[in-house]
N, C-alpha and C positions, 0 to 999 in steps of 0.2 A: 504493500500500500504506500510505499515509498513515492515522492514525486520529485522528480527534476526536467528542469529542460527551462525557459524563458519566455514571457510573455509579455503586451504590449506595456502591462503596469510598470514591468524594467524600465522603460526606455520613459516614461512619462516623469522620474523623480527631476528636480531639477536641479542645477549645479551647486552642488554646497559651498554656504559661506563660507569666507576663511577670512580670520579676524572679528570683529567684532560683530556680533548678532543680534539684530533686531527682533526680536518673540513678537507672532501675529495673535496673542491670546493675550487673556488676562489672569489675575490671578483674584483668588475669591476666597472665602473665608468658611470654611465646615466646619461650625461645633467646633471652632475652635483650631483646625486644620488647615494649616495653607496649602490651596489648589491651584496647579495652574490646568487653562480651560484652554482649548483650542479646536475651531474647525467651526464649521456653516450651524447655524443653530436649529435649522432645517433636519439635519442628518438625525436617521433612527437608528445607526449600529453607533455603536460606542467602544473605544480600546481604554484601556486602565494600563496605563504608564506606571510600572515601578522601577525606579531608577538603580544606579546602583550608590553605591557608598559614600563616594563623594557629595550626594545629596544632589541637590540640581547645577547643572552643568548647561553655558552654551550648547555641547555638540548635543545633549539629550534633549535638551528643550527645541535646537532647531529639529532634532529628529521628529518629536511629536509632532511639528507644524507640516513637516513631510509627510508624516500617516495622513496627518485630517484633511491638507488640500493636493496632493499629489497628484491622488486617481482621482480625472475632472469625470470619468464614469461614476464613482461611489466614491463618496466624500464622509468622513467618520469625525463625530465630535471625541475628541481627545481628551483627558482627563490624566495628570503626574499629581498625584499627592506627595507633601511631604513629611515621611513617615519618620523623619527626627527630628522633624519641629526646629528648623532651622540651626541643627548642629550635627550637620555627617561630618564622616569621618575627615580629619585635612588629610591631602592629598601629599602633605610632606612626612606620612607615615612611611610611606615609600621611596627607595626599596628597603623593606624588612631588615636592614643590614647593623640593625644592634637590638638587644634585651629588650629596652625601651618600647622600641617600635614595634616589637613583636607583643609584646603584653597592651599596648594601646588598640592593636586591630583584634587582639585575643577578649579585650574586657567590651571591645564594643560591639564584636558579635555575640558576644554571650549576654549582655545587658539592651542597648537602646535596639539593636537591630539583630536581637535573637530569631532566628525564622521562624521556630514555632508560636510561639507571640506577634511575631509581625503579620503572619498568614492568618491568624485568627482574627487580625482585626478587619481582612478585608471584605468578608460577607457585608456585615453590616457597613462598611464605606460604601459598597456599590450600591446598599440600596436607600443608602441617607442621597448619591446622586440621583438614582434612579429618581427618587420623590421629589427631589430637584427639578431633574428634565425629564420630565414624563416623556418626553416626546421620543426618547430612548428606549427600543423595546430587545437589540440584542447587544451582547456583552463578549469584547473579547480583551485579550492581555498582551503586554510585552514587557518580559522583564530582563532588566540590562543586569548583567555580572550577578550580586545578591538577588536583585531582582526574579533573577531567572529560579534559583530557587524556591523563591516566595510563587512562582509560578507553577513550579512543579508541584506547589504541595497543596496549592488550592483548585489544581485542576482534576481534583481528585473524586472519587464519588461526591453529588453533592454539589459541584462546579455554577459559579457565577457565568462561569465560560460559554460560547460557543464556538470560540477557539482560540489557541493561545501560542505565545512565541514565546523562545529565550534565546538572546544574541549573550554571545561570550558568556554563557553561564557559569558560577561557584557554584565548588559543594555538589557536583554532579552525582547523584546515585544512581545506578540502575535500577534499585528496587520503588524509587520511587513512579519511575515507568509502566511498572508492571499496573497503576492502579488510574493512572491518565486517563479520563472520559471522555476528551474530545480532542477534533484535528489538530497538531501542534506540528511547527516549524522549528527546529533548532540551528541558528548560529556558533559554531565555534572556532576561535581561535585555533594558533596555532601550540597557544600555551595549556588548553585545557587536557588534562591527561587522556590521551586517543582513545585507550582503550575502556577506561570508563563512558567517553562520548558512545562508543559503536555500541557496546551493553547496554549502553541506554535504550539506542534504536533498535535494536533484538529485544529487547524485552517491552517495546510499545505496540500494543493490539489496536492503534486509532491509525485512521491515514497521518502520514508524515512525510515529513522532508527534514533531512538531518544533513547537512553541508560544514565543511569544515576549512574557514581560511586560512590555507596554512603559513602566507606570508605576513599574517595581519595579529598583532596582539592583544591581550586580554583587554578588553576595554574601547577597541576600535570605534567601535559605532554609539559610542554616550565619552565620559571624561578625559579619557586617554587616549582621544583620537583626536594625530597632530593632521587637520585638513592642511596644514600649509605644505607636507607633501604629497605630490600628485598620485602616488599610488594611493596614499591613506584615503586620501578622497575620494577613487574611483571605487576602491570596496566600499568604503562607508555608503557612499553613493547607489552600486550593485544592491548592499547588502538591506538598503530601505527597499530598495523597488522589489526584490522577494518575499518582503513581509507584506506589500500592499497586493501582491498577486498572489499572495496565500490567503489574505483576509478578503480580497475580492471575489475568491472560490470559495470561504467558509462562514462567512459573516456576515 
């Protein structure tokens, strides 16, 4: 049930910025929760953006404005919560290269950005949006690096989804595959361990597409993708237009 191959949604993303990025959305306030919102207020599919670690990021956020007005056939209002209240991790924990830095990424995935904690609170986010924009009647995901875990675990019986991505996924299980209810696409790096990726896709009974870039690093397409080189850009670039031709086949 595997897919590959290109369609016209590829060729419709348009040239990513490089340097400074204007966001077509705004941002809005949930219970307390900062959102940012993007895409035709019109549109009744909806993607739930979870970013990864570094919290929001230029390259994630132009990403989101890529999902919601790219494909000028189906257009998706967008939706990136931020799920540490304005304190992700900095991005000068990296590289891991003393004690310090390895007990700061160790205490903040075990505490503000624990996956089983983060993943429970996203039922009830979709449907505090949902009550928001009625005019939204299906639901799908993209989650970047942590994100992508947080996506694994709520695509689970039960699912807000009717389908779901993860570009440069952490924390890859296999067994979390085995329990996947709906159509998912996986991006990965060249850093994610191969052989965990492929056991993932052996052990997922939904249609999929599992592609793996092997010239491109963990983080390419949200905070750690440098668009001001031209390869990084032409994947980051590829690497939207497959999630909007997978969401325009499932969603």
């Amino acid at each position: 049930m595997a897919q590959q191959g290109h369609s016209a949604a590829c060729c419709t993303v348009p040239p990513a910025v490089v340097g400074e990025y204007k966001t077509k959305g705004d941002y809005i306030d949930l219970d307390g929760m900062k959102v940012y919102v993007t895409g035709p207020s019109a549109a009744t599919s909806a993607i739930l953006v979870i970013y990864d670690i570094f919290g929001y990021s230029s390259q994630a956020l132009q990403g989101a404005d890529i999902l919601a007005y790219a494909n000028q056939s189906k257009q998706y209002r967008v939706f990136m919560p931020d799920f540490f209240y304005g304190k992700p991790l900095p991005q000068s924990v990296f590289p891991l290269d003393t004690d310090e830095k390895k007990k700061a990424l160790g205490d903040f995935l075990g505490g503000p950005a624990a996956p089983p904690a983060s993943a429970a609170k996203v039922p009830e986010l979709v449907k505090k949006l949902g009550d928001k924009y009625s005019e939204v009647k299906n639901w799908g995901s993209v989650g970047m690096c942590w994100g992508g875990k947080i996506v694994s675990l709520t695509s689970q019986s039960g699912t807000p989804w009717t389908a779901a991505a993860e570009v440069h996924p952490a924390m890859v299980d296999p067994n979390d595959a085995k329990g996947i209810k709906v159509p998912i696409v996986i991006l990965a790096s060249m850093d994610e361990n191969a052989e965990d990726v492929e056991n993932f896709r052996k052990n997922l009974s939904v249609e999929n597409r599992v592609e793996t870039f092997w010239d491109q690093v963990h983080g390419w397409m949200a905070a750690r993708g440098d668009l001001k080189d031209e390869k990084v850009k032409k994947e980051y670039e590829r690497g939207y237009g497959i999630l909007l031709d997978f969401f325009g086949k499932h969603l």
